[in-house]
N, C-alpha and C positions, 0 to 999 in steps of 0.2 A: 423350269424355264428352258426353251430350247433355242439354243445359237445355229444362228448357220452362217456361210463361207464371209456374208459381208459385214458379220460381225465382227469379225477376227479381227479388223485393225484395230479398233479401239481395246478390246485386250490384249492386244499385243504391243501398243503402246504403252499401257504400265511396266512395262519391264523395258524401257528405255533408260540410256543414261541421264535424260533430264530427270527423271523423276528418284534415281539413287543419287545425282549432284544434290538434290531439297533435299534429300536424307542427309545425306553427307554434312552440309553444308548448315542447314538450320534441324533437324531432327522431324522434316515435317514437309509435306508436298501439295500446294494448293493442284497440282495438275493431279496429281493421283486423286485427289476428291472429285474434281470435273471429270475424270474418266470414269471412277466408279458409278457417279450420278448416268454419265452420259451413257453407258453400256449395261444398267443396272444389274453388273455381278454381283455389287451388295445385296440382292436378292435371294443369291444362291448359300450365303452363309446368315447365323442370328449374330443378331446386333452387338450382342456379350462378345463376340470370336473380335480376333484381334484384325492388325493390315495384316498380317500376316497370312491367316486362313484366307484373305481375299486373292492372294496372290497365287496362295494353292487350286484354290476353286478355281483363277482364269487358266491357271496353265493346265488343270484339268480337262479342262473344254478344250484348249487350246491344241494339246498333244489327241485329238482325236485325229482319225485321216482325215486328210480331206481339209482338215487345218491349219496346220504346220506351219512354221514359222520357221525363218533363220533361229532364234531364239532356241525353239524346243528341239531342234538336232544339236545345237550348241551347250546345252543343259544335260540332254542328253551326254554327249561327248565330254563334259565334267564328270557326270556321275558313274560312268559305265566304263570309262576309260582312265581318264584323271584320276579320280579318287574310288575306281574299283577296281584294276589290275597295278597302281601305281598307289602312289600320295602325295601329298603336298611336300613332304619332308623327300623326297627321293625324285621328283619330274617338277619341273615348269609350265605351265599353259602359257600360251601369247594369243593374245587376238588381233585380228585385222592387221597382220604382218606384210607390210608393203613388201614387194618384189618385184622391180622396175613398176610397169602400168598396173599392177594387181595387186589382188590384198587376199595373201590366204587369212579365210574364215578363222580356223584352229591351227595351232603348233602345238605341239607338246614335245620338252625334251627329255630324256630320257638320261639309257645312253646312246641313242642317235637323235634325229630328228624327225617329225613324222608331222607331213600338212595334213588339213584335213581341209576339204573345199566342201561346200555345203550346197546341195541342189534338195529343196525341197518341192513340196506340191506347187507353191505359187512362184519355180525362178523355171527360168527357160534356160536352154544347153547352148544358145549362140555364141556365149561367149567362151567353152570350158577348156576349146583345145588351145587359145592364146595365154591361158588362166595356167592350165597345167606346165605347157612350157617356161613358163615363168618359174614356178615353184620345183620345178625337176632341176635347177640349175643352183638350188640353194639348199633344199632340202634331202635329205638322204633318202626318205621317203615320202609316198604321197597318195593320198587315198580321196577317193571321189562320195560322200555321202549322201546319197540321195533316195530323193520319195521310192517305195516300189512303181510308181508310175514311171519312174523315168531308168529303172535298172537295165531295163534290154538295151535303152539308145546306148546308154553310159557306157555298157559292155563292149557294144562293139562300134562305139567313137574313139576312146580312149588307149595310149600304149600297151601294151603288154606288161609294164615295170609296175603301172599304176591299178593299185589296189581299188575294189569297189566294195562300199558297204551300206548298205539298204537300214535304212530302220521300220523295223514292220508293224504290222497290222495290230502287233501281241507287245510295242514298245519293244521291242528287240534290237541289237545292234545285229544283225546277221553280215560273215563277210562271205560275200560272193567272188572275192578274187583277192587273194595275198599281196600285199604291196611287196616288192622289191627295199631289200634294204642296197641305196648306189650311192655312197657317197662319192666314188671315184668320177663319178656324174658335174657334180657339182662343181663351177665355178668359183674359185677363191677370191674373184675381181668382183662378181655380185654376192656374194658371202659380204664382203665388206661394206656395200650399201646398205644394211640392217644393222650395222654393226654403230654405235655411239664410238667417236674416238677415245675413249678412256679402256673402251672394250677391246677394240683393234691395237691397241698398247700394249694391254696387258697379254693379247694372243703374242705380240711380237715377242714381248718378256718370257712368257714362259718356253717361246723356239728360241731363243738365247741370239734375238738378232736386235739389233741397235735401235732405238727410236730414231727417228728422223730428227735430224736439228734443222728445223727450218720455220719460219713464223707460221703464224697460227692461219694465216690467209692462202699459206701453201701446203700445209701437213694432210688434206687429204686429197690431195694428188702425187706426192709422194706415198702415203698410204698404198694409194691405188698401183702403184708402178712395184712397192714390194709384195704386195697381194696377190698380185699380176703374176710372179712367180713360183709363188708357195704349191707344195703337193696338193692336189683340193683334199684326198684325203685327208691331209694333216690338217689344211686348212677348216675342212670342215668338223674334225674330231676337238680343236681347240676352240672351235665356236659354239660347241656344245656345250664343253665343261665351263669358257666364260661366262654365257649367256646363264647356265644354271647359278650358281655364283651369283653375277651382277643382278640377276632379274628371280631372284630367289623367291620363292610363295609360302616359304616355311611357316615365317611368323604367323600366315594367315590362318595355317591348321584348325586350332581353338575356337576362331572366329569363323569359319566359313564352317565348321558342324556344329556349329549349337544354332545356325541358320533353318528356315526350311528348307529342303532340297529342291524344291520349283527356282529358290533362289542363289542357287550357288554360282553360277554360268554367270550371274548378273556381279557379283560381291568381285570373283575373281577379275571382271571386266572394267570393275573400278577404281581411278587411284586412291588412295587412303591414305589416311595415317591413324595414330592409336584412339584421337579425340572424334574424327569424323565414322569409326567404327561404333565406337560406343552410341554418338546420334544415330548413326544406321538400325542399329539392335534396337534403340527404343524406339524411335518410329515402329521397327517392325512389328512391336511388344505393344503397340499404342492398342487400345479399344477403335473397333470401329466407328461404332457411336461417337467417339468422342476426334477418330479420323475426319469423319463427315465435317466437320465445322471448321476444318482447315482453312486457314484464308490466307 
């Protein structure tokens, strides 16, 4: 069966969060039967194969050029980056990390920080030099990942500090330009708009500087006035080790590789706990035959 460009939304809508909340939530997704019917990828796998192998097949088709999705560079950047020069036990992922008006795509921490902004075949570049200034004020690094269609603009739209990385033709992450690692860059007054106040506490706690005693209606304007003055370095070196800490992915290890890999990008993207994992896994384990009659 052959897909072309104005298929892609409807497989790329199975790997939406509505359809892992009916995982999560009931062990089961009437919208994932209406997309498989309406896109008929069920086609591409036999009946015996699981949701699972359905999910492999879309994102097969999906990661072709020419198809690309937010998604498959974001899967990509799990698997190639996350959990193949890092792991779950030693780095953090975040996704859609607001930063004033913008949302970097990927973060991953380390031991620094690293954006990662996503231009694939279907986004346009209008928006990337307000995008990038956002994220160079919080982030220690920051990298631009985009279609090879879009590598030349990228190259010479883009700072000098900001890294470009193409994902190719052969699935490849190739880097065409080395990100700058700058924390000294970095804002410690928008460091602190990402930051939960339980998080901005515990940075003060471990610089050995007072919590603010003031009610809970003024603590982060006060927050903001001692952020205001912190080294960004420092500031941003303790928002690192926080954030890994608070927003830790360890527990998920176990559970995001006994997954497929089409779906890890997705698992990581979701909240969970130990009970709506286990619904996750059988849905995913469900027969397709017996997917289809979801309701």
């Amino acid at each position: 069966m052959e897909y072309h460009k104005g298929d892609a939304f409807l497989l790329s809508r199975l790997f939406t969060a509505a359809v892992f909340r009916d995982f999560g939530r009931y062990g089961r997704s009437p919208l994932f039967t209406r997309l498989v019917q309406q896109s008929q990828i069920g086609l591409l796998v036999p009946k015996e194969s699981s949701v699972g192998a359905v999910f492999d097949a879309a994102y097969h088709v999906l990661k072709q050029t020419g198809m690309r999705d937010e998604y498959v560079y974001r899967n990509a950047l799990t698997e190639k980056i996350l959990l193949g020069r890092h792991s779950l036990n030693t780095a953090t992922m975040l996704r859609e990390v607001r930063t004033g008006a913008s949302k970097a795509d990927v973060v991953v921490l380390n031991g620094t920080s690293t954006a990662y902004e996503i231009k694939s075949e279907r986004d346009s570049l209008a928006r990337l030099d307000n995008q990038l200034n956002s994220y160079r004020n919080v982030f220690a690094a920051v990298n631009v990942v985009a279609s090879p269609l879009h590598v030349r603009d990228v190259l010479a739209k883009v700072p000098d500090d900001v890294g470009v990385i193409s994902l190719s033709t052969r699935f490849t992450l190739q880097t065409e330009r080395e990100a700058q690692n700058r924390p000294d860059r970095t804002s410690p007054l928008l460091v602190l708009e990402l930051l939960r106040v339980d998080e901005a506490l515990a940075i003060l706690k471990a610089l050995d500087i007072n919590a603010p005693e003031v009610p809970n209606t003024q603590i982060r304007s006060e927050l903001g006035r001692i952020f205001a003055a912190l080294d960004p370095e420092v500031a941003h070196g303790q928002m690192v080790r926080t954030l890994k800490e608070s927003r830790s992915q360890a527990a998920l290890a176990g559970f995001v590789g006994s997954m497929p890999s089409s779906l890890r990008a997705a698992f990581l993207g979701m909240k969970s706990d130990a009970k709506s994992r286990i619904r996750v896994k059988e849905a995913v384990e469900t027969p397709l035959a017996e997917a289809l009659a979801w309701k």
